[in-house]
KOLLUM-15666 format. One record per residue (C-alpha): x, y, z; residue number from 0; residue in three letters. Coordinates in steps of 0.5 Angstrom, whole numbers, plus 500, padded with zeros to 3 digits. Each point is the difference from the previous one (the first is absolute). Layout:
<rs>
  east  north   up    k    r
     X      Y    Z  NUM  ALA
...
</rs>
This chain:
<rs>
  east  north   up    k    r
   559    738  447    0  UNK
   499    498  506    1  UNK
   507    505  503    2  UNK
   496    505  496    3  UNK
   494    499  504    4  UNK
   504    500  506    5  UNK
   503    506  498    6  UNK
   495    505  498    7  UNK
   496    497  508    8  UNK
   506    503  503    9  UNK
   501    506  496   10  UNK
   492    502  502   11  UNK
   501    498  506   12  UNK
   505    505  502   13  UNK
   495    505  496   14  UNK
   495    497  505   15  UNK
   504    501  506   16  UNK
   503    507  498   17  UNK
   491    503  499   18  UNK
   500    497  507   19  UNK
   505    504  504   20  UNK
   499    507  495   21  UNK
   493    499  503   22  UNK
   501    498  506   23  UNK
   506    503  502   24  UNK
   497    508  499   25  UNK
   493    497  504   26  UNK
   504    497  506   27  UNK
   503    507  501   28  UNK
   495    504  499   29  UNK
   495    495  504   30  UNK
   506    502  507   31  UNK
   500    507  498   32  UNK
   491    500  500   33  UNK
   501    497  507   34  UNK
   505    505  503   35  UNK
   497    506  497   36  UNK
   494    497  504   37  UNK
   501    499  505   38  UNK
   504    508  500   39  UNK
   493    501  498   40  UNK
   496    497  505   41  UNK
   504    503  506   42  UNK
   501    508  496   43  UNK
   491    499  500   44  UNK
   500    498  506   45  UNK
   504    505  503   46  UNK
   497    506  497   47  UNK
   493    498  502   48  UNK
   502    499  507   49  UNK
   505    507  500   50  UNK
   494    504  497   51  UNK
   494    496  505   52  UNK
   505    502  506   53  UNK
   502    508  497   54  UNK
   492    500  499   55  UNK
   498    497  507   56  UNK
   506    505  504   57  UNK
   496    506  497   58  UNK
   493    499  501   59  UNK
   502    498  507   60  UNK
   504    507  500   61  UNK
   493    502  498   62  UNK
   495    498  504   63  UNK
   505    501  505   64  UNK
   500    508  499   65  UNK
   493    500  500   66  UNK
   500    497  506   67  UNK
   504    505  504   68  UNK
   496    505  496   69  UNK
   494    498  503   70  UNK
   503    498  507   71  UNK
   504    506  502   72  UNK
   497    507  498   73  UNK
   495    502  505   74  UNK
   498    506  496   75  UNK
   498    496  494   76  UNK
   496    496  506   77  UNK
   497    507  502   78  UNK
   497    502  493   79  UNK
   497    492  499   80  UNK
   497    500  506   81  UNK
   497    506  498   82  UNK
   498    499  494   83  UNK
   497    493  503   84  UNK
   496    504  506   85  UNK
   497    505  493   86  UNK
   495    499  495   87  UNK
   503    496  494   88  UNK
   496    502  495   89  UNK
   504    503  493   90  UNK
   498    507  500   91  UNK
   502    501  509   92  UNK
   506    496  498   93  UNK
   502    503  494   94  UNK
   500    507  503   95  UNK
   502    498  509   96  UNK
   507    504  500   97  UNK
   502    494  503   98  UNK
   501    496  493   99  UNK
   504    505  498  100  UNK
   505    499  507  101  UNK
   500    493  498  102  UNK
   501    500  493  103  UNK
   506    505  502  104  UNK
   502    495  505  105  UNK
   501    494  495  106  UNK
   503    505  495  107  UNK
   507    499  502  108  UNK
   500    491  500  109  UNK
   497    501  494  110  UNK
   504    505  497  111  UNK
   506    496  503  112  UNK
   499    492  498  113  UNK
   496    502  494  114  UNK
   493    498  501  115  UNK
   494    503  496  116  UNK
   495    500  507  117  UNK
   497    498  506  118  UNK
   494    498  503  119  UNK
   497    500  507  120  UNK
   495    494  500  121  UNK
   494    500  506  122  UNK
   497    494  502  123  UNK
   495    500  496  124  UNK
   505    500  494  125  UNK
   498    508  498  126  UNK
   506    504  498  127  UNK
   501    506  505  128  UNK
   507    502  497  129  UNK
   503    501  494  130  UNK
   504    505  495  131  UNK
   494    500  495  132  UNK
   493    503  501  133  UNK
   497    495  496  134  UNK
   502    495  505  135  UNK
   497    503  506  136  UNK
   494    496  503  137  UNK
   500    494  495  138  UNK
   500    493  503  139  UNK
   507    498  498  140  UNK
   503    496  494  141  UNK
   504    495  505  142  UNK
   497    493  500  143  UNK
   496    500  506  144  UNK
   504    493  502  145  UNK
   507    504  500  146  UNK
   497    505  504  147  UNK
   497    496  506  148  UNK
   508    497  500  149  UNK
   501    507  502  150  UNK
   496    501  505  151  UNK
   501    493  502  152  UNK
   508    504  502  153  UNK
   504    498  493  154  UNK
   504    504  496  155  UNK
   501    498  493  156  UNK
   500    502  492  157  UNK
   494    498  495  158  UNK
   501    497  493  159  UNK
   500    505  495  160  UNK
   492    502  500  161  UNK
   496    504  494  162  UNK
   499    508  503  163  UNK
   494    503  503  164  UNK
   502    506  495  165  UNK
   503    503  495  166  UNK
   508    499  500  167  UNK
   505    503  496  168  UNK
   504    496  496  169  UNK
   508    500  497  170  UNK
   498    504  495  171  UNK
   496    504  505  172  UNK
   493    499  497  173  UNK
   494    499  506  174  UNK
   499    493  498  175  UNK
   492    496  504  176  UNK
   502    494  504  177  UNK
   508    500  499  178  UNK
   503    495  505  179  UNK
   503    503  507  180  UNK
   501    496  507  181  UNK
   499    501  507  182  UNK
   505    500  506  183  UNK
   494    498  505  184  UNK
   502    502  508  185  UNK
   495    501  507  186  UNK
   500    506  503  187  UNK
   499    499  507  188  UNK
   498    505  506  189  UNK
   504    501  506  190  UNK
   497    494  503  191  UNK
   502    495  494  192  UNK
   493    500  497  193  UNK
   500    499  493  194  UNK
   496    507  498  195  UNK
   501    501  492  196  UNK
   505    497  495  197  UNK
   505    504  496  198  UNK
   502    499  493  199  UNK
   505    502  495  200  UNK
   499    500  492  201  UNK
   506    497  497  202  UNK
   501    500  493  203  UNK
   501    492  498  204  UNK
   504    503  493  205  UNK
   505    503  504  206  UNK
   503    496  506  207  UNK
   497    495  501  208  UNK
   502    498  492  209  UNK
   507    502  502  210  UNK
   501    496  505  211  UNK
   498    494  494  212  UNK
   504    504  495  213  UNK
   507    498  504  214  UNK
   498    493  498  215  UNK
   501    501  492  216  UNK
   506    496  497  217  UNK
   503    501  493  218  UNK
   497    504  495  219  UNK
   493    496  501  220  UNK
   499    498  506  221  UNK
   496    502  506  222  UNK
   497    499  507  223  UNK
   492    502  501  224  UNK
   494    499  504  225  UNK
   494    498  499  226  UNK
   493    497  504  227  UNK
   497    494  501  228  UNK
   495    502  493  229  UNK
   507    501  497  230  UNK
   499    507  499  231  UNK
   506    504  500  232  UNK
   501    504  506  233  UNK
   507    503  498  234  UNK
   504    503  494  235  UNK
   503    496  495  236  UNK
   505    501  495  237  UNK
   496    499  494  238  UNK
   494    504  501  239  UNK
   501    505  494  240  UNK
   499    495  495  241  UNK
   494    498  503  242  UNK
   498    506  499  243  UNK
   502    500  493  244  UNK
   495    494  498  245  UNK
   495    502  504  246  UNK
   499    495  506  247  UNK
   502    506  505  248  UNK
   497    507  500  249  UNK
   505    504  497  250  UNK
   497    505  506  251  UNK
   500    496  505  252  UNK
   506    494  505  253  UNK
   500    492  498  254  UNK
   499    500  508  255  UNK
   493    497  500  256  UNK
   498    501  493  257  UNK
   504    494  498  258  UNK
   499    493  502  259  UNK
   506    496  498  260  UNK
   497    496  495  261  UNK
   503    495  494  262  UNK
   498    504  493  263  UNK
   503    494  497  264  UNK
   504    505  494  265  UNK
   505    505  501  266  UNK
   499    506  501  267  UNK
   506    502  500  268  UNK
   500    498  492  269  UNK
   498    506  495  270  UNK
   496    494  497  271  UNK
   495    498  506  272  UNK
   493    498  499  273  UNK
   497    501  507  274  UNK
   493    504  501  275  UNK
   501    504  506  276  UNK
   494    498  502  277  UNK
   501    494  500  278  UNK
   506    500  505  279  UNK
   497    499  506  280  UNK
   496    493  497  281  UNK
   507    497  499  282  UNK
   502    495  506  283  UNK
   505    503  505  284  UNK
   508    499  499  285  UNK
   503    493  502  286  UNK
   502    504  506  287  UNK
   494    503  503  288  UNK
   496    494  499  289  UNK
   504    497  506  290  UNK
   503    507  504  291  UNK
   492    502  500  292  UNK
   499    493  503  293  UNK
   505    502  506  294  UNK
   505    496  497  295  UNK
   508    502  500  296  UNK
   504    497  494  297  UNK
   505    500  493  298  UNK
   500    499  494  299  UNK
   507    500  495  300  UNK
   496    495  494  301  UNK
   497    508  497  302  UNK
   492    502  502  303  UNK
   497    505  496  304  UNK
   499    507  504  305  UNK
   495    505  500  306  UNK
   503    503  493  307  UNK
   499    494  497  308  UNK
   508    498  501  309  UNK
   504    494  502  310  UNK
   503    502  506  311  UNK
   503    496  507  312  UNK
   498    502  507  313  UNK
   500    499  507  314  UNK
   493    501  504  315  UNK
   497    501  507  316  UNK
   495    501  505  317  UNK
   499    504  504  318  UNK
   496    498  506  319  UNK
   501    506  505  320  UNK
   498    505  495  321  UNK
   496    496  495  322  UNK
   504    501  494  323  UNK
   504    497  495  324  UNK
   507    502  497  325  UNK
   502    497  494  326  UNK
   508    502  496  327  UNK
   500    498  494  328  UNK
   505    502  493  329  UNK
   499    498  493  330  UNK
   503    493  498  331  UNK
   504    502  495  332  UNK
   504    505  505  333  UNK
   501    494  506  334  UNK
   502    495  495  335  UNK
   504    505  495  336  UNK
   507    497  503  337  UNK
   498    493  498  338  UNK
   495    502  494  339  UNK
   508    503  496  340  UNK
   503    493  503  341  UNK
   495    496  497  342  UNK
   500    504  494  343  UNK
   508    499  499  344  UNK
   499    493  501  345  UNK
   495    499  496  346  UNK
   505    504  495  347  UNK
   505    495  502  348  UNK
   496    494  499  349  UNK
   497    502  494  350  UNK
   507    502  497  351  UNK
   503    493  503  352  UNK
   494    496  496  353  UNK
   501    504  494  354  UNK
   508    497  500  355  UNK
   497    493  501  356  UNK
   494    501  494  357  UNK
   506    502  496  358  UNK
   505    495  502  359  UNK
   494    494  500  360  UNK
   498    503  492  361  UNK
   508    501  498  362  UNK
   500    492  503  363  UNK
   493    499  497  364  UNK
   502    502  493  365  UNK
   507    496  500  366  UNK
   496    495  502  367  UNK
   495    501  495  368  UNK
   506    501  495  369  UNK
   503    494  503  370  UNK
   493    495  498  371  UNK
   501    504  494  372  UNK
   506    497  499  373  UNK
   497    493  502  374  UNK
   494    499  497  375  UNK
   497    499  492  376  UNK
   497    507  497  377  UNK
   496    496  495  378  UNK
   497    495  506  379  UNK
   501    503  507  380  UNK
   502    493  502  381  UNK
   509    499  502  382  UNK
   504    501  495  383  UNK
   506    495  498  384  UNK
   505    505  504  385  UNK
   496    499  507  386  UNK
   499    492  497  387  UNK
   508    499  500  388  UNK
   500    503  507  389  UNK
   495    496  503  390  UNK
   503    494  497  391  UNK
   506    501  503  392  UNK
   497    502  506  393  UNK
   495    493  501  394  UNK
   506    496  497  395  UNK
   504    502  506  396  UNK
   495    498  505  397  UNK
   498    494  496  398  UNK
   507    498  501  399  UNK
   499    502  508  400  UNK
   494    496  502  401  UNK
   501    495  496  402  UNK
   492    502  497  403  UNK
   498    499  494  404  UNK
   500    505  494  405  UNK
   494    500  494  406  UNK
   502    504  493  407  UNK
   494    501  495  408  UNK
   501    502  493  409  UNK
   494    503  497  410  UNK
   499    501  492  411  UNK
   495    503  496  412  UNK
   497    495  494  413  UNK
   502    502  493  414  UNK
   500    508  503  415  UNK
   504    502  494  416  UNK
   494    498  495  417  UNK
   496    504  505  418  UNK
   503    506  499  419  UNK
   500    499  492  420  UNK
   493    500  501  421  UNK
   498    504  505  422  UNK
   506    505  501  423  UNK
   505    502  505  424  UNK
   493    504  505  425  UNK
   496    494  499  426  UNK
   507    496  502  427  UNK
   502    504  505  428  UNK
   493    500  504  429  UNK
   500    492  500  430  UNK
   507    500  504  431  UNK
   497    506  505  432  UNK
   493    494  502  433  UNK
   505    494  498  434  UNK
   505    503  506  435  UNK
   494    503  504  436  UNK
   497    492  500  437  UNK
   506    497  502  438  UNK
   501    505  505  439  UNK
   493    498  504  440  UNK
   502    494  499  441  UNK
   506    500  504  442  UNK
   497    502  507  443  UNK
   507    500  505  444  UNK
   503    506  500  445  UNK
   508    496  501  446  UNK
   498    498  493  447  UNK
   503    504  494  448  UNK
   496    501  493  449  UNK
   505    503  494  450  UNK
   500    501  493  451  UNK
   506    497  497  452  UNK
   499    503  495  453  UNK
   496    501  493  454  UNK
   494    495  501  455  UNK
   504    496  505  456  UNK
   498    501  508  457  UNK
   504    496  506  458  UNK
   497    499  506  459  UNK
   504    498  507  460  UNK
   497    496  505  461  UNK
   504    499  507  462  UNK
   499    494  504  463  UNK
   495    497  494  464  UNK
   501    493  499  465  UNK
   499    496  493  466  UNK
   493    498  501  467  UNK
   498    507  503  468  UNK
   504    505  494  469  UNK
   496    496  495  470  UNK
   493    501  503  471  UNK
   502    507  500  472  UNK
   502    499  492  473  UNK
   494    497  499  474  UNK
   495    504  502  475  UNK
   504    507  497  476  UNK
   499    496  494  477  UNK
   493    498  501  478  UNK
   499    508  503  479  UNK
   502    502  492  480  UNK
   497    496  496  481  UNK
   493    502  504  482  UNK
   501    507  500  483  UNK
   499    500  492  484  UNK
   505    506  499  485  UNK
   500    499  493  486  UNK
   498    496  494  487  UNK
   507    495  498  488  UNK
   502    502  492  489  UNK
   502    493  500  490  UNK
   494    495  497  491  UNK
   499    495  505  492  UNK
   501    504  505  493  UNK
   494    504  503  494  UNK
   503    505  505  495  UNK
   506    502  504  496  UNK
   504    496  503  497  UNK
   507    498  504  498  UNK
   505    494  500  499  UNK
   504    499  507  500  UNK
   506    497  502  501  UNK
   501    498  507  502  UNK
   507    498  504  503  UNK
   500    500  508  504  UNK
   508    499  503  505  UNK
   503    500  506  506  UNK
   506    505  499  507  UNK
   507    497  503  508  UNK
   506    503  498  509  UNK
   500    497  493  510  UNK
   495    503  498  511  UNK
   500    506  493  512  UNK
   494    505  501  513  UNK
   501    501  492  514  UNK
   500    491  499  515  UNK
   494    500  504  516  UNK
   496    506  496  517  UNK
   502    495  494  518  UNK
   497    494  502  519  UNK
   494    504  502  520  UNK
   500    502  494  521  UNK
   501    494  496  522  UNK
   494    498  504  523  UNK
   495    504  496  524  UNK
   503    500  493  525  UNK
   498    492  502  526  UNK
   494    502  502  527  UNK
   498    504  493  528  UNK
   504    494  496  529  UNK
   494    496  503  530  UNK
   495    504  498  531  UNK
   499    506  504  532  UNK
   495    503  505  533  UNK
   503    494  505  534  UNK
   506    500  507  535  UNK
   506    496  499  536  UNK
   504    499  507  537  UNK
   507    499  497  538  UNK
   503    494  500  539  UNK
   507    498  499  540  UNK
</rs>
């Protein structure tokens, strides 16, 4: 019984070891495989947003550099400004002076050339007194007047996209109120080095300016944009258009400053979201932006929730010359689709390496299972005399080993046969069911084996078990019967159910007959019932 035990310890040791390495070998690998992806994640982030940082700051110092050149180096520009300063500066007079048309005629080629949508000549006292358009004539200036006292301070430099003054057409071509625009912003100096007036050129934020971020995209969902210390949008970004769709962005206007990157907290991108538009700008802003708007650079490679409500990785930075922040980010499922297919194949693998193991466990469990079967009493669940035998065998030889002594009691049911006479072979069959269940309780060490002999006999082996301890043990199975009250004894003077025990303890040595012993066992309990019954008798030669 033991060897059994022993084995089956193995066996379900093995299938233990076996579980372990076919999850832990599938999670090693991908967990080396996540740090390599990344890290190759964490330098491709890295290196888009500084690449698109740089190409971004070489063209805007490529542009104020034209603007500066423009406004230090044509003399017949500096003629018409100072006339204009020099003449009244009300709408009408500036509307109709020939020398606006000779400015405007002026600035036509740069603006033609480089692509820029007007320009403004700007006085001291912030008053436009040039321009492409009419309607700007005479009016104080949109700039911030901030900005503006940087240039007649000497600076050149460019504004953050800013809502227009005036009606500007968009992609569609459709005038649009308060559509975004920027400013490159230089002085203009007299012949002396006197900052007189400053000049400006309109640039559409929707055009270079997003082109410069739009090299920064990666993939199929990532993408590289700008935006200011509220978070607001100040370029393009890939996904406007379904913006658009749910209703966050207006269909005739950018995502440039009508868009804070706020957290919807769903996906938009899903058909089935639930976000009121209107509630859009209550949301918190994005993981990102909390910490870019803060003037903080980082990265996040663990998943963060984008403006669209969807899980994505970035790279961050603020930019404190120009006060703006860059951001690239891609969608999640994109950056770790190498890693996501591996995982997906190693859980596969596992999966398939568990089902071989649930297989063999329950091929093994089932032999098990038929093997008990083919060792235990169907009547009474208890061992049956094939697993008797065995263990005999087995105890006797240690016996022999250790020189330990080797109790045997034999259990007999009183006057049974008159009891399945009276109360049929059921009623019989369920008195041995509790009979076998008492001396089961009674016999607490696992070592010990409890059998049925056969019929209305059980055999109880006790390993290491003294004379004296071996009839305790009988005696109190036999009390333990007597008090259960199983059922009423169909012989007069006899109240209930009862069992008479033989008990014979030995020492093995190689003289000794398992079969010789069984019988001297069994020789005790018959003296026992030739006594009286319901009492233990110790064998004795």
């Amino acid at each position: 019984m033991k060897k059994l035990k022993d084995n089956n310890s193995t066996v379900r040791f093995a299938l233990i070891v076996a579980a372990i390495f076919s999850i832990l070998f599938p999670y090693l690998l991908c967990t080396h495989t996540k740090k390599g992806i990344r890290k190759d994640l964490s330098n491709s982030l890295r290196t888009v947003l500084n690449t698109t940082e740089q190409n971004l700051l070489m063209w805007i110092k490529a542009e104020e550099a034209i603007i500066k050149s423009w406004s230090l180096n044509n003399e017949l520009i500096s003629q018409e400004v100072n006339e204009l300063l020099n003449s009244s500066q009300l709408h009408d007079d500036l509307v109709s002076s020939p020398v606006t048309l000779k400015l405007r005629k002026h600035f036509k080629p740069i603006l033609e050339s480089e692509g820029y949508k007007g320009f403004f000549i700007i006085t001291p006292e912030y008053i436009n007194i040039g321009s492409m358009r009419d309607a700007n004539l005479g009016d104080e200036s949109l700039i911030d007047k901030s900005l503006l006292e940087r240039a007649f301070r000497g600076e050149t430099f460019l504004t953050l996209p800013q809502e227009s003054d005036v009606p500007l057409l968009n992609s569609a071509g459709k005038m649009v109120e308060n559509y975004p625009t920027m400013f490159l912003v230089s002085p203009f100096k007299d012949n002396i080095g006197d900052v007189i007036a400053v000049m400006t050129f309109r640039i559409d934020p929707n055009l270079e300016f997003s082109k410069q971020l739009s090299l920064g995209k990666i993939g199929n969902t990532g993408e590289t944009y700008a935006f200011n210390e509220n978070a607001q949008l100040l370029s393009s970004i890939r996904f406007e258009d379904k913006l658009k769709e749910v209703g966050i962005v207006d269909k005739d206007k950018t995502s440039i400053l009508e868009l804070k990157i706020h957290n919807p907290g769903v996906n938009l991108v899903e058909d089935n979201n639930t976000l009121n538009a209107n509630n859009y700008n209550d949301k918190p802003l994005t993981y990102m932006a909390q910490s870019a708007t803060k003037g903080e650079s980082g990265i996040n490679l663990m998943g963060y929730l984008d403006y669209r409500g969807v899980n994505v990785i970035g790279a961050w930075k603020w930019n404190s010359e120009y006060n703006f922040g860059l951001a690239t980010e891609i969608e999640f499922k994109e950056a770790y689709s190498t890693l996501l297919s591996l995982r997906y194949a190693m859980i596969l693998t596992g999966l398939i390496g568990l089902s071989v193991i649930v297989a063999a466990y329950f091929y093994i469990r089932h032999s098990k299972d038929n093997e008990r079967l083919s060792l235990e009493d169907g009547l009474t669940g208890i061992a049956n005399r094939r697993m008797l035998d065995l263990t005999l065998k087995n105890e006797f030889n240690h016996s022999m080993r250790y020189k330990k002594p080797l109790s045997i009691l034999m259990i007999d049911v009183d006057f049974f046969k008159s009891y399945n006479d009276v109360f049929g072979h059921l009623a019989g069959d369920d008195a041995l069911r509790k009979i076998a269940m008492i001396i089961k309780n009674c016999v607490l060490r696992k070592s010990d084996l409890v059998a049925r002999y056969g019929g209305e006999e059980f055999c109880v082996v006790l390993l290491d078990t003294i004379s004296e301890n071996a009839y305790n043990i009988a005696e109190k199975i036999r009390e333990k019967v007597y008090t259960e009250k199983i059922h009423r004894n169909p012989i007069e003077g006899f109240e209930w159910i009862t069992v008479s025990i033989g008990v014979k303890t030995l020492i093995v040595d190689e003289n000794t007959d398992i079969s010789t012993e069984i019988a001297q066992a069994d020789t005790a309990l018959y003296q026992a019932k030739n006594t009286g019954r319901n009492r233990t008798q110790i064998f004795k030669d």
